[in-house]
N, C-alpha and C positions, 0 to 999 in steps of 0.2 A: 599310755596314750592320752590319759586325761589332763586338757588344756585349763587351769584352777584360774577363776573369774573373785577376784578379792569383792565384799561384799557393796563395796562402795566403787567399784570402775564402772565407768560408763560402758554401755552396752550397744554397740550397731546389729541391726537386724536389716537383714533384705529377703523380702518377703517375694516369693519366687512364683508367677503364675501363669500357666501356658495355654492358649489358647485359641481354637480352632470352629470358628463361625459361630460362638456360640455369644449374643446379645448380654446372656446373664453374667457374663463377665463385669461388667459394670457394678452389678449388686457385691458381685463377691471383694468389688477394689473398693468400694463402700465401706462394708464391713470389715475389712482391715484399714483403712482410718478411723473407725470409729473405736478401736481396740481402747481398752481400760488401763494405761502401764506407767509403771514404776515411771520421775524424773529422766533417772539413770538412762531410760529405755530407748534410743532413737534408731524410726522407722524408714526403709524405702523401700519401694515396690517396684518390683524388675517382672514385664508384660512379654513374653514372648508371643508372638502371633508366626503359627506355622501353617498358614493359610500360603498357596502358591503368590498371592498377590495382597498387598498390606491391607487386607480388606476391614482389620478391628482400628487402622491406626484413627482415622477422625474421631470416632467412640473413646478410645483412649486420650488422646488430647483435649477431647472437651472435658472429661470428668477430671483429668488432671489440674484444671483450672478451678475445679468448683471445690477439691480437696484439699487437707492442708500438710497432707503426705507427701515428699517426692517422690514422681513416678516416671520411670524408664522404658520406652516402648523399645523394642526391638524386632524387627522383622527378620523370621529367622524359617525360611520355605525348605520344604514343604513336605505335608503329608507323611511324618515321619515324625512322632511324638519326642523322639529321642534330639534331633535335631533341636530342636526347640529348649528342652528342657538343660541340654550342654551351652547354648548359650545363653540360657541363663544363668548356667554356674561359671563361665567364663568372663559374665557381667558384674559377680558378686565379688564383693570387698569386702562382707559384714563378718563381725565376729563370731555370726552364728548365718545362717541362710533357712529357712523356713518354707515349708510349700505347705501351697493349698490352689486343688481346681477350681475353673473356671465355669463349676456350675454348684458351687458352693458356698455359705453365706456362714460364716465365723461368728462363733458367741464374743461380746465385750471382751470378756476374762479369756478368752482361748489362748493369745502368745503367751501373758503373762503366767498362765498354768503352764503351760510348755518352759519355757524359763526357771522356770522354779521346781519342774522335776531333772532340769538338765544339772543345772545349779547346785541342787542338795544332795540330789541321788548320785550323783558322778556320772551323768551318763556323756557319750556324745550323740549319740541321736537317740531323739524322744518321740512317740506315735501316738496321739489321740485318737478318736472313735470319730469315724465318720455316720451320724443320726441320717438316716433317708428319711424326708419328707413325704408320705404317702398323701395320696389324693384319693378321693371316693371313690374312684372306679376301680383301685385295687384289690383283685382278689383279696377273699378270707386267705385263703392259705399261703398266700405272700406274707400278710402280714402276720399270719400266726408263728411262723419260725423266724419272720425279720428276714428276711434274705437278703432284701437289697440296703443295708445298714455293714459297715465297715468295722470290725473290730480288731485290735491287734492282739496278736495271738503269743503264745507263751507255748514253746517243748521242753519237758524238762525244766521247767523254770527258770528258762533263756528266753530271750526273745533272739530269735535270728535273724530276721527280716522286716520289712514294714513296706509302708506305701505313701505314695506322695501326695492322697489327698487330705493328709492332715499328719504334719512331720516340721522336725526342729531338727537339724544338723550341727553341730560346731564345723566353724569352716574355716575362721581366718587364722594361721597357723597348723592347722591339724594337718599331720603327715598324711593323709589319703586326700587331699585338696588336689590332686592330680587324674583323681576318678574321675569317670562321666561315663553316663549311662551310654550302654552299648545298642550301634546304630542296624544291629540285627532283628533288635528285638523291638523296635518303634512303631511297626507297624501291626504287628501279632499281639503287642500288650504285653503285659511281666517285667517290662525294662526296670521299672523300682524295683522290684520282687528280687531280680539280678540283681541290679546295685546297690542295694540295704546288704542283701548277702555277703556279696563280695564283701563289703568294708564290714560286715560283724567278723569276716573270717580275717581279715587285715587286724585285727583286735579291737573295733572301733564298739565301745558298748553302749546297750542299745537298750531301754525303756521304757514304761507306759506311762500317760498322765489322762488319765479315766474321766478326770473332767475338763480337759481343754478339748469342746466342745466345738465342730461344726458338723451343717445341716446343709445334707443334698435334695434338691426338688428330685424326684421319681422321672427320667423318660418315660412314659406309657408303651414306649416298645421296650421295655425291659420287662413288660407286666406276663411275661410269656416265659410256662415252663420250658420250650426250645432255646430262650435267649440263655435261663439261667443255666441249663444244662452244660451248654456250650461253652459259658462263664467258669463254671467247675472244670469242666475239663482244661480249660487252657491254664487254667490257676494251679492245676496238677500237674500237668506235664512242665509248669516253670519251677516248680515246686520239686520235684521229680530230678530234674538236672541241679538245680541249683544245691538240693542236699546231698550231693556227693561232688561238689566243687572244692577243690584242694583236699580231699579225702576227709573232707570235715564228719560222713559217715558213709561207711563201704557198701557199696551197692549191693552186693547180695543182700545186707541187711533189709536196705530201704524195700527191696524187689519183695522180698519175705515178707516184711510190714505189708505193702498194698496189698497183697494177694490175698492174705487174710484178712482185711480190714474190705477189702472185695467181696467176698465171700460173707463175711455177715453182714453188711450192709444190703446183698441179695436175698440172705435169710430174712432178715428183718425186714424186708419192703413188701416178703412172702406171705409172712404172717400179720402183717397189717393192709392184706388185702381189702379190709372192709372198711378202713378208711383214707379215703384220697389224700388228706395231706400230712397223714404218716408216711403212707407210702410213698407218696414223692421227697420225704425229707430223706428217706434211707438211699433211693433212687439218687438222690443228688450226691448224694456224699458220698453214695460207692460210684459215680463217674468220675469226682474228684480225686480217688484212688486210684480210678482205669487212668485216667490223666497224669498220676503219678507214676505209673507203673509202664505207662506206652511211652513218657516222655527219659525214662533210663534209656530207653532202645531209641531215642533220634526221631521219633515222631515228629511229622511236617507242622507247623501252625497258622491256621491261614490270617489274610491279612484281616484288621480290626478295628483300622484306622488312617485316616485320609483319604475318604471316601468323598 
């Protein structure tokens, strides 16, 4: 499946960004002109706004003029994350398509890292860390396990999955160029989570580049163990269906794995009764398994987006 880039062809990118009332969109289309790249390298920026009403476009137009990037507004309604983010794969023509949200701020180096693990490593899609910006008012035990920091993860020494707040795709040519995230799942969350899956299980291989770097400011309503709890669990239950999609592994397996990984995570949140944010790290991580384990069996997930 792997599309070979000779070291010397030019490279189109379109940098993919979706985006729903949120001002800081501006910094984030910033920082992707300001990116650090190769000659070879050229850049456009495709802006989906899934607001019922083009409410980012003037915000969009004026920064478009002050940049030296092209940028593509599209208004693409409503209230359905998934929406949005299919038209902006059905806007993309680049040889690679690249996302990053709309409340995140890109180091210099970050495409060109991404680039260069897709490039050398053979991958077609590539996931860097998403850094959260913490503010003072953050709890200690936020910050002491990281929780609202984005890492991509590795089973097996696979990567199966990823997410679309800091991701590199091969696109122009590649046989799953007919994907697009599913309109089920837009409003509950997980829609990447699906769509990384599906095309890791279509054979599309999949990567880490540890230093292509961006940084999320913290919502202060995320600073709550109910938010993150609830964060666990829906990330399990997408997690939960998605690893027994095309029999990639047999349910009974997956069901076996959470129950025990259930069960010591209860253990362990027991026995570090006497310090609060042990025990909410055990607490978290075995919802995240209840999540894996309720979402094999059809588990409802409510809405989480277009509000």
């Amino acid at each position: 499946m792997k599309i070979e880039y000779a070291p010397c062809d030019a490279i189109n990118v379109d940098v993919l960004v979706c985006t729903f009332r949120r001002p800081s969109v501006i910094d984030t289309i910033r920082s992707i002109d300001a990116q650090t790249l190769s000659p070879r390298v050229s850049l456009r920026i495709i802006v989906a706004d899934n607001d019922d009403k083009p409410t980012a476009e003037k915000a969009i137009d004026a920064i478009s003029s002050e940049i030296s990037t092209p940028l593509v507004y599209i208004h693409a309604p409503s209230g359905n994350i998934s929406i949005a983010r299919n038209a902006c794969l059905d806007s993309a023509n680049g040889d690679f398509v690249a996302f990053l949200d709309d409340d995140e701020v890109a180091a210099p180096d970050w495409l060109e890292a991404l680039l260069e693990r897709a490039q050398c490593g053979g991958c077609d899609g590539v996931f860097g860390p998403v850094v959260a910006s913490y503010g003072e008012d953050t709890p200690a035990w936020i910050r002491q396990y990281d929780y609202l920091s984005t890492y991509p993860q590795t089973r097996g020494g696979k990567v199966e999955t990823g997410y679309t707040g800091n991701a590199l795709l091969r696109w122009m040519g590649a046989p799953y160029r007919h994907q697009r995230f599913s309109l089920d799942k837009g409003k509950t969350g997980g829609e990447d989570t699906e769509f990384f899956f599906r095309l890791s299980q279509a054979g599309a291989r999949l990567g880490v580049a540890t230093d292509a770097l961006v940084y999320e400011a913290v919502d202060p309503a995320r600073l709550q163990y109910r938010w993150l709890r609830q964060r666990k669990m829906r990330a399990g239950r997408t997690y939960g269906r998605c690893a027994v999609l095309k029999g990639s592994h047999a349910p009974i397996g997956v069901c076996a794995a959470a129950v025990l990984k259930i069960a010591t995570c209860a253990v362990m949140s027991g026995i570090s009764g006497f310090s609060k944010p042990t025990r909410r790290y055990w607490l978290l991580r075995g919802y995240f398994h209840w999540g894996v384990f309720t979402g094999l069996f059809g588990a409802k997930e409510s809405a989480t987006y277009g509000g």
